[in-house]
VEXFIBA-88078 format. One record per residue (C-alpha): x, z, y; residue number from 1; residue in one letter. Coordinates in pm, 1 decimal, always signed. Each point is the difference from the previous one (the first is absolute). Last residue first. Layout:
X Z Y NUM A
...
This chain:
+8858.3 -16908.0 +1498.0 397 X
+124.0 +331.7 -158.2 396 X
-50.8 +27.4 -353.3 395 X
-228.2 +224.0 -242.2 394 X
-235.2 +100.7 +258.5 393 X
-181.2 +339.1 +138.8 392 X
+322.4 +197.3 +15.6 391 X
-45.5 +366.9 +37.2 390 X
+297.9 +259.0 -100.0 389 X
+301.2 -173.4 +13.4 388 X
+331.0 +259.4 +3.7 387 X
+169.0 +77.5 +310.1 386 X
-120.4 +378.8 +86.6 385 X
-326.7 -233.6 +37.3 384 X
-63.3 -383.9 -76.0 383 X
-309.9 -195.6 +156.6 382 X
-39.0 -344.8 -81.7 381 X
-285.9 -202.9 +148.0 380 X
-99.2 -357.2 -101.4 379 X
-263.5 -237.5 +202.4 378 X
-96.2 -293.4 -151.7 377 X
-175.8 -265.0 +216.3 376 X
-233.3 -327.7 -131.2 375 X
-194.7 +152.3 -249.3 374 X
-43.6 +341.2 +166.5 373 X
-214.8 -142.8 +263.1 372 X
-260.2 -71.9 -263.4 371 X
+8.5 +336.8 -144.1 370 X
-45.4 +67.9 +404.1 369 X
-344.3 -162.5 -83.7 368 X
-191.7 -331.3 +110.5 367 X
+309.9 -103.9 +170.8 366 X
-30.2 -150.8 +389.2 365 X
+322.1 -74.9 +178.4 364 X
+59.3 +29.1 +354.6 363 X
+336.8 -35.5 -38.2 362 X
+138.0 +264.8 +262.4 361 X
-271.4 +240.5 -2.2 360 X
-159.8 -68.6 -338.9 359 X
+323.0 +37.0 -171.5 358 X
+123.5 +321.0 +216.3 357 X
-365.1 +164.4 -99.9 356 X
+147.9 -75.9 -411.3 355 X
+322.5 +125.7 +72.1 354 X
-105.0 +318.7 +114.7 353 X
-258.7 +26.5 -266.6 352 X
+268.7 -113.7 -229.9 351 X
+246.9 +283.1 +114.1 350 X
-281.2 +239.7 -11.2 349 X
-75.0 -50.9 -356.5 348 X
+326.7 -22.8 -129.0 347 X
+83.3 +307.5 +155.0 346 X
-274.2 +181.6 -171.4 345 X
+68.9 -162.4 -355.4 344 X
+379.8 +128.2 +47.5 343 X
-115.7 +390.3 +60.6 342 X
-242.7 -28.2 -279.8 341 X
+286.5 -128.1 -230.4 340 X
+232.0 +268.1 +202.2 339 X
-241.6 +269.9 -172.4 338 X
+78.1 -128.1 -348.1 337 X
+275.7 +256.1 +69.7 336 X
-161.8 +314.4 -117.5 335 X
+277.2 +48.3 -197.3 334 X
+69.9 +402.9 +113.3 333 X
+376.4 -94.2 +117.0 332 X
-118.8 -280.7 +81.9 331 X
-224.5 +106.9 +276.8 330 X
+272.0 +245.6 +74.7 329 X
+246.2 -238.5 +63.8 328 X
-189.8 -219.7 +236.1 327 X
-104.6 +317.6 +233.5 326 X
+373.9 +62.8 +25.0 325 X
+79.6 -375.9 +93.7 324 X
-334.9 -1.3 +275.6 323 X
+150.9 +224.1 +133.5 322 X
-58.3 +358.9 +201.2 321 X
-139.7 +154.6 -306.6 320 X
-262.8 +263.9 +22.5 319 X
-266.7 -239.4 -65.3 318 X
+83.8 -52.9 -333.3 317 X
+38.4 +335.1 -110.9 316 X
-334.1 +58.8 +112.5 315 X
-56.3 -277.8 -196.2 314 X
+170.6 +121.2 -329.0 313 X
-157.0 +359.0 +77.2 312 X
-406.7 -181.0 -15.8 311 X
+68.1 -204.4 -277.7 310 X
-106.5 +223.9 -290.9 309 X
-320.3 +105.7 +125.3 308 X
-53.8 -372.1 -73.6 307 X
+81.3 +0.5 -336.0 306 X
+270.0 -248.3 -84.2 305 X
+19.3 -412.5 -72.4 304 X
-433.9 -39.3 +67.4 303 X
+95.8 -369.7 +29.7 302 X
-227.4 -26.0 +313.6 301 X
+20.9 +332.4 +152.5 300 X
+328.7 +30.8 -42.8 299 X
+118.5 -372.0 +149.9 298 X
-232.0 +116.0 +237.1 297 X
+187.7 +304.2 +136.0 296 X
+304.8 -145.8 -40.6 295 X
-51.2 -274.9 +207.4 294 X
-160.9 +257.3 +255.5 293 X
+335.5 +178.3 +21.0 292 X
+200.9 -297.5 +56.4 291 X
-214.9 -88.9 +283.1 290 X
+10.6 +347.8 +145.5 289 X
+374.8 +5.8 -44.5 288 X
+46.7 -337.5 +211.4 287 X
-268.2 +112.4 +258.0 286 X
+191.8 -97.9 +252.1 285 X
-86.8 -270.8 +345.5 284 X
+118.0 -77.7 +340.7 283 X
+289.3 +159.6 +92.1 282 X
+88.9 +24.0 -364.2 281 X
+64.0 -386.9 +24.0 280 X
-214.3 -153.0 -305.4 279 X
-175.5 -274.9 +185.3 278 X
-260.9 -151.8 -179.3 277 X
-193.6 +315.5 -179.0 276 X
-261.5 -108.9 -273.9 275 X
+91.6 +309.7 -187.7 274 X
+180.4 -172.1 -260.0 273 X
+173.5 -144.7 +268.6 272 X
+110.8 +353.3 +104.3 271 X
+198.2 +42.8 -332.2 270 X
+183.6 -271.2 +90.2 269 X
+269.8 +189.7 +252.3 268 X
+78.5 +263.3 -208.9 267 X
-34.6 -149.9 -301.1 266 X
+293.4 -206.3 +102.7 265 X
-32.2 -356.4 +52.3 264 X
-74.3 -350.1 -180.0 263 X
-250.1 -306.9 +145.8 262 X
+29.0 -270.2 -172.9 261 X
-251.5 -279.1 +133.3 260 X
-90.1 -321.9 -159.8 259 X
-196.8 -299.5 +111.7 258 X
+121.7 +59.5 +368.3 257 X
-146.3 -270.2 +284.0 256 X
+184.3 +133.4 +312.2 255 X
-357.7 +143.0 +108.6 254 X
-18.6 +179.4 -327.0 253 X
+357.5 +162.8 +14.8 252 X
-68.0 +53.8 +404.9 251 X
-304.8 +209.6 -120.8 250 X
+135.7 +180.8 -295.3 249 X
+315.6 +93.4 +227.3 248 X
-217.3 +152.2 +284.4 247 X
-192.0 +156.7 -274.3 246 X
+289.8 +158.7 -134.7 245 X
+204.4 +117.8 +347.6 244 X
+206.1 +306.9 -85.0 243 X
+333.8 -214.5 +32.4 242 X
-32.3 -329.6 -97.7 241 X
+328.6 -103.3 -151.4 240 X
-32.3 -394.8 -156.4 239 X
+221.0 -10.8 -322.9 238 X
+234.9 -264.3 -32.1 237 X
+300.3 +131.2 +93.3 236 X
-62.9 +312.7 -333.2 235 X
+28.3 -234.0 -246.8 234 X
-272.9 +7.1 -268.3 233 X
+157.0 +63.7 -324.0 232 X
-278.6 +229.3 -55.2 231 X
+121.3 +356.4 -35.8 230 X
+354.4 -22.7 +217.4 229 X
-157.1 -277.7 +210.0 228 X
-341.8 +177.4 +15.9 227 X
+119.3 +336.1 +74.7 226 X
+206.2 -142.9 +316.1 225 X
-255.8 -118.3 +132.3 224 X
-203.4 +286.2 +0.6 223 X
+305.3 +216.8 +113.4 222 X
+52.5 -289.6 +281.7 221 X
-352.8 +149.9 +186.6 220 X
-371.3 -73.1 -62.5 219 X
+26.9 -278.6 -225.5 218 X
-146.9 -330.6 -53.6 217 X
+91.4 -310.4 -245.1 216 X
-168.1 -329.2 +83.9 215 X
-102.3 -305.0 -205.1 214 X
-124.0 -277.6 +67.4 213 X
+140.0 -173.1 -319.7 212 X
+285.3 -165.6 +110.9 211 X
+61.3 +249.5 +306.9 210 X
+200.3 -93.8 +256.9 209 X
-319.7 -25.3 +220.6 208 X
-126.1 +341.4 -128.3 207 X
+326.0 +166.5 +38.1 206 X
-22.8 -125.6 +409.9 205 X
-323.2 +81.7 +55.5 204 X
+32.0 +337.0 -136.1 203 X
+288.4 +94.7 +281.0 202 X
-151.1 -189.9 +228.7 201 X
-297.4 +265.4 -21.3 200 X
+226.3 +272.6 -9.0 199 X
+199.5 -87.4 +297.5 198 X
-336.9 -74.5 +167.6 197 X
-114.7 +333.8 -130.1 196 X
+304.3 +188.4 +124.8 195 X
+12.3 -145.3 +369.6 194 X
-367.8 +42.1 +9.9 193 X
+20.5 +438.1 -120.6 192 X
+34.5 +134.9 +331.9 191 X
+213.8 +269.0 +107.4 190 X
-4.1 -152.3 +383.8 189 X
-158.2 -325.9 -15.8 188 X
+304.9 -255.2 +93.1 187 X
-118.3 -292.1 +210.4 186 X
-7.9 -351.2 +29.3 185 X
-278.8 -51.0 -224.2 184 X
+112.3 -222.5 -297.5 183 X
+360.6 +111.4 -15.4 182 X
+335.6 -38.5 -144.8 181 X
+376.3 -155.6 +39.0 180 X
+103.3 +75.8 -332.1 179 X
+319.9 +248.9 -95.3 178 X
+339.9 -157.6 -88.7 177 X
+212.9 -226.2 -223.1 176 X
-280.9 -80.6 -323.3 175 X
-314.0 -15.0 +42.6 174 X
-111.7 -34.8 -355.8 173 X
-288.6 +239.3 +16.6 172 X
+184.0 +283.8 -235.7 171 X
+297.5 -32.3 +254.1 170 X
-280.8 +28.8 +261.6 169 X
-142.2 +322.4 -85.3 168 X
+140.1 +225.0 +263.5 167 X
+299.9 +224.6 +76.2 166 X
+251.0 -217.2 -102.9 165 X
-85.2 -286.7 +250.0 164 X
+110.2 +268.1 +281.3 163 X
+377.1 -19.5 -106.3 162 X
-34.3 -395.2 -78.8 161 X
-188.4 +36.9 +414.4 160 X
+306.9 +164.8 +137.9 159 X
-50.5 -125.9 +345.7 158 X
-291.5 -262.2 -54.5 157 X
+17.2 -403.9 +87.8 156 X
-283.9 -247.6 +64.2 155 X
+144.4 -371.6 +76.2 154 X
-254.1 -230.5 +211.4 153 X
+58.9 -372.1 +8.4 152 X
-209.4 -131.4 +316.9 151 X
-25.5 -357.7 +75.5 150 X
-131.3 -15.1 +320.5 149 X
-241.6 -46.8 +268.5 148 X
+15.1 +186.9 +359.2 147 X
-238.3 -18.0 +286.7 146 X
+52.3 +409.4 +36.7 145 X
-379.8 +91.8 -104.4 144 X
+56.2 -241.4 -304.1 143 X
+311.4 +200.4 -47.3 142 X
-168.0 +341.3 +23.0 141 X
-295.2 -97.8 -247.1 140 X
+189.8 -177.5 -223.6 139 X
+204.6 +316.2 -59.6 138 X
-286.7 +209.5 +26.4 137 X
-178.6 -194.5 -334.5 136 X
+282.6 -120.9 -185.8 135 X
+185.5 +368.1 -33.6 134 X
-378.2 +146.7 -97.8 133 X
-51.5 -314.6 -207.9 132 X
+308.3 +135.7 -205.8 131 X
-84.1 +320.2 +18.0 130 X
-329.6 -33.2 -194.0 129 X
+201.7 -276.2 -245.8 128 X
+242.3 +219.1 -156.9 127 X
+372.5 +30.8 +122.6 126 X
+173.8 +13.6 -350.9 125 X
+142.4 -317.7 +44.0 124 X
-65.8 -266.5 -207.2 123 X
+154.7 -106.4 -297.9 122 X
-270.7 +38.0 -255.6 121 X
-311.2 -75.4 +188.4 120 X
-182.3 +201.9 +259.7 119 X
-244.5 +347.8 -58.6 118 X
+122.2 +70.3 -358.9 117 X
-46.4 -168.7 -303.7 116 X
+294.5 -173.7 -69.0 115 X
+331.0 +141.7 -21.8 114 X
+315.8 +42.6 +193.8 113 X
-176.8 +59.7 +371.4 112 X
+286.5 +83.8 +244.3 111 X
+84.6 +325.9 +119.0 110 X
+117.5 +91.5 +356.4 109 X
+349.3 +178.5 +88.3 108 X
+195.3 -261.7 +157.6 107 X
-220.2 -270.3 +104.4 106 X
-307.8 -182.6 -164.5 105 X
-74.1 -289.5 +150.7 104 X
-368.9 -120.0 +144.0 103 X
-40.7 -347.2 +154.0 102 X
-245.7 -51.7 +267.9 101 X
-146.2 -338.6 +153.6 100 X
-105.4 -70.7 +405.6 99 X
-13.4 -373.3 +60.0 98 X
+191.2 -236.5 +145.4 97 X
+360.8 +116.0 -119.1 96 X
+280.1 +174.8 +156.0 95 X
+179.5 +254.2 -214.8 94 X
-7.5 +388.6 +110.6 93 X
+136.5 +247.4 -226.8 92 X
-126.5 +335.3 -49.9 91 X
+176.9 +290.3 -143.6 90 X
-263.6 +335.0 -75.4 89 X
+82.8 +318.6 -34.5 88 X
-120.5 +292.4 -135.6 87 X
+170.7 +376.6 +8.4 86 X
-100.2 +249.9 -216.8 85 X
-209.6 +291.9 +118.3 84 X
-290.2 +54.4 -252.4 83 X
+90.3 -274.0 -286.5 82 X
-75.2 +281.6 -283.7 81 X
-311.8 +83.1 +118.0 80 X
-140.7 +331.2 +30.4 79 X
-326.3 -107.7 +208.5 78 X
+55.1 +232.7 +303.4 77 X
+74.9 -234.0 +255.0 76 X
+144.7 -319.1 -179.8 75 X
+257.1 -143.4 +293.4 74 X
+236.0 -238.6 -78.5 73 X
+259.5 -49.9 +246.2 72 X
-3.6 -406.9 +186.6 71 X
+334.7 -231.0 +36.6 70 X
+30.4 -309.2 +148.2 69 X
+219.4 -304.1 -44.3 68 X
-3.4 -306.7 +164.6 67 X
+191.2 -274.4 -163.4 66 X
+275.8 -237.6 +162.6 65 X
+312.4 +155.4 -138.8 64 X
-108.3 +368.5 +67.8 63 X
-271.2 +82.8 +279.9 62 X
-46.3 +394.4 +43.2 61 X
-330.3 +192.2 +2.7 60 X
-6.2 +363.6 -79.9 59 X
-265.8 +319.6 -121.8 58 X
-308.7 -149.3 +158.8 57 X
-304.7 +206.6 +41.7 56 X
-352.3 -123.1 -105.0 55 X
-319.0 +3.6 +201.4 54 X
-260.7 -65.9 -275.0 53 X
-303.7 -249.5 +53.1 52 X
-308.2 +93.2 -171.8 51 X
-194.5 -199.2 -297.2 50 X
+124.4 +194.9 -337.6 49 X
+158.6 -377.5 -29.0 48 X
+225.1 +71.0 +283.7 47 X
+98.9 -154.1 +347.4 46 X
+344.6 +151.5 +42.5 45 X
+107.8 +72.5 +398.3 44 X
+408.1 +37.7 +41.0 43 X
+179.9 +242.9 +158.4 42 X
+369.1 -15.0 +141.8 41 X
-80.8 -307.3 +62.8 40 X
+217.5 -323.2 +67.7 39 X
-152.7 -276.9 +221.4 38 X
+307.7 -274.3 -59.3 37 X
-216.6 -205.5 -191.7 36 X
+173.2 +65.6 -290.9 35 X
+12.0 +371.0 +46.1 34 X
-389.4 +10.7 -8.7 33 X
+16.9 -199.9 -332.9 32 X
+260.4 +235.2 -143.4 31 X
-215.8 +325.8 +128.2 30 X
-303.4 -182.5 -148.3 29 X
+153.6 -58.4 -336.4 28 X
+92.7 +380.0 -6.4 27 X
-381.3 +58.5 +111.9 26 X
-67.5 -164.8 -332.0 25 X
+260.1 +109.0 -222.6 24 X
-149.5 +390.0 +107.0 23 X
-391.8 -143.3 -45.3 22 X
+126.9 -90.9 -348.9 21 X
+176.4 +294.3 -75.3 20 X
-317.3 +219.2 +68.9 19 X
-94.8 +177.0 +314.9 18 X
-78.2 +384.2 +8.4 17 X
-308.2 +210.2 +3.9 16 X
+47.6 +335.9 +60.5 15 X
-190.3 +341.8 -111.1 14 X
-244.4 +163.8 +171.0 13 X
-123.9 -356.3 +178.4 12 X
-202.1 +78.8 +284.0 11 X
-57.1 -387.4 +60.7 10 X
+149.7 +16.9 +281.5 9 X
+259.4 +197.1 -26.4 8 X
+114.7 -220.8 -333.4 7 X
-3.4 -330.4 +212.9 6 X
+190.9 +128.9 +295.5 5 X
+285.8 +155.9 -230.2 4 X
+8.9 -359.3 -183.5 3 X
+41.7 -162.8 +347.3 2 X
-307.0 -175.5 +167.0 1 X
């Protein structure tokens, strides 16, 4: 069925599309197709996600002995960066007795630099889901056609260094163009997968280059940048993760962390005091109402003011539209021991997080989560208006 087929069916609101994998894949086809003088102008893709995709071909043309095809991205409604570039793949045919597959990255796809990533250093960045995609319906079409071969298969993108700008590879080491992607088959329109398995090899990756097992979190670059300028902690070699904190915690754990760093705004952070995950506004607030019962019990406890006294400086509290203004006026009265109950909150659900991830991935038993605490450290710096106002360690990692 074609992409518009699929989506009908299903009653789909909003559009699935086809990942860069399954678009080097059906590029492969049209090549192989065009090899055995059948050429299509539409290709059928068996995918992972477990249907079979009718695919359009953009061109076909034989150049000095290789067959070259050449397949449009298609994303749907997912806003992805690679929605509409062209993919080709160049195959070349040498005789053998026995099918075998080579991958090459062409003009305008990354190669692995580092270790830790989905293939070795050196590779290209076409990752292994697509790979056994390209292995899988090529061998089945020239098995079909009484045909063995050698088969050396070259991945190019138009503009793909352009494209490669817009995502996280240069942080990944893949260096010279975007990744060939995709563990489905398919785009999920406005989804969240594509981000979390960036994310997730994103942690994977610091933790495996990391001495001591460390890894250094942040929701956006202004978190990363705060620790390099504040703790000599370059800003490269920080793992983004968005509004997704328990996500993080979990692939941290599962990747075999012993210390986490986790530094943001108070904007964003605040919410983990709260035992909130994922701090996208869509989804979650109560960053003033968090703040404001800090302050309440930081009051109650250390008896720091009359009560009657407190009730304008929360209203005034409340009023504010950031978490910055709401910030300064808790200073401004020194009632900030309240970020001390703020940080012992966020501790405690980022262990608890941790501590179910543990016993999910590992399967290890600990009498306590004291116990647990032993073996991981988890640190969390959170700075407003620029200037630190919670860290729970003394040094990062």
């Amino acid at each position: 069925m074609t992409i518009d087929e699929f989506n009908n069916k299903n009653g789909h609101t909003q559009r699935y599309g086809f990942t860069t994998g399954t678009t080097a894949t059906a590029a492969a086809l049209g090549a192989v197709y065009l090899y055995l003088q059948k050429e299509k102008r539409t290709v059928d893709v068996e995918l992972p996600y477990g249907i079979t995709l009718s695919i359009p071909v953009e061109y076909s043309k034989v150049e000095n002995g290789e067959y070259i095809c050449c397949v449009r991205k298609y994303a749907g409604d997912d806003p992805d960066v690679t929605d509409g570039i062209l993919i080709s793949s160049k195959l070349k045919f040498i005789k053998g007795d026995k099918l075998e597959f080579r991958f090459f990255a062409g003009e305008g796809v990354g190669t692995f630099t580092k270790d830790g990533l989905a293939l070795p250093k050196g590779e290209p960045a076409i990752n292994p889901v697509p790979r056994q995609m390209m292995i899988d319906n090529i061998s089945k079409v020239l098995l079909a056609n009484n045909r063995i071969a050698k088969v050396n298969i070259t991945i190019m993108v138009e503009n793909g260094i352009e494209v490669a700008k817009k995502t996280f590879n240069e942080r990944l080491g893949v260096i010279g163009g975007i990744s060939i992607l995709g563990t489905s088959g398919m785009v999920l329109p406005m989804s969240k997968t594509a981000l979390l398995e960036t994310i997730e090899a994103d942690i994977k990756f610091r933790i495996q280059n990391s001495d001591t097992n460390t890894v250094y979190m942040a929701p956006g670059n202004i978190g990363a940048k705060f620790l390099e300028k504040n703790f000599a902690i370059e800003a490269s070699t920080v793992a983004i993760i968005s509004n997704f904190i328990g996500e993080s915690i979990d692939y941290a754990i599962s990747n075999d962390a012993k210390n986490i760093v986790l530094c943001g705004d108070m904007g964003k952070l605040i919410k983990l005091s709260g035992g909130i995950m994922n701090t996208h506004s869509n989804d979650s607030d109560s960053r003033l109402e968090l703040l404001l019962a800090a302050v309440i019990k930081e009051v109650l406890q250390n008896n720091v003011m009359e009560f009657s006294l407190l009730a304008p400086i929360l209203l005034d509290i409340l009023k504010q539209k950031t978490t910055t203004a709401a910030v300064s006026i808790i200073k401004e009265y020194k009632l900030g021991k309240c970020f001390d109950i703020i940080a012992k909150k966020m501790l405690y659900y980022a262990y608890n997080r941790a501590f179910k991830a543990e016993i999910f991935y590992h399967k290890n038993k600990f009498a306590s989560i004291d116990e647990f605490k032993e073996k991981l450290q988890i640190r969390i710096i959170v700075f407003s208006d620029n200037e630190t106002v919670i860290d729970t360690g003394e040094k990062c990692g």
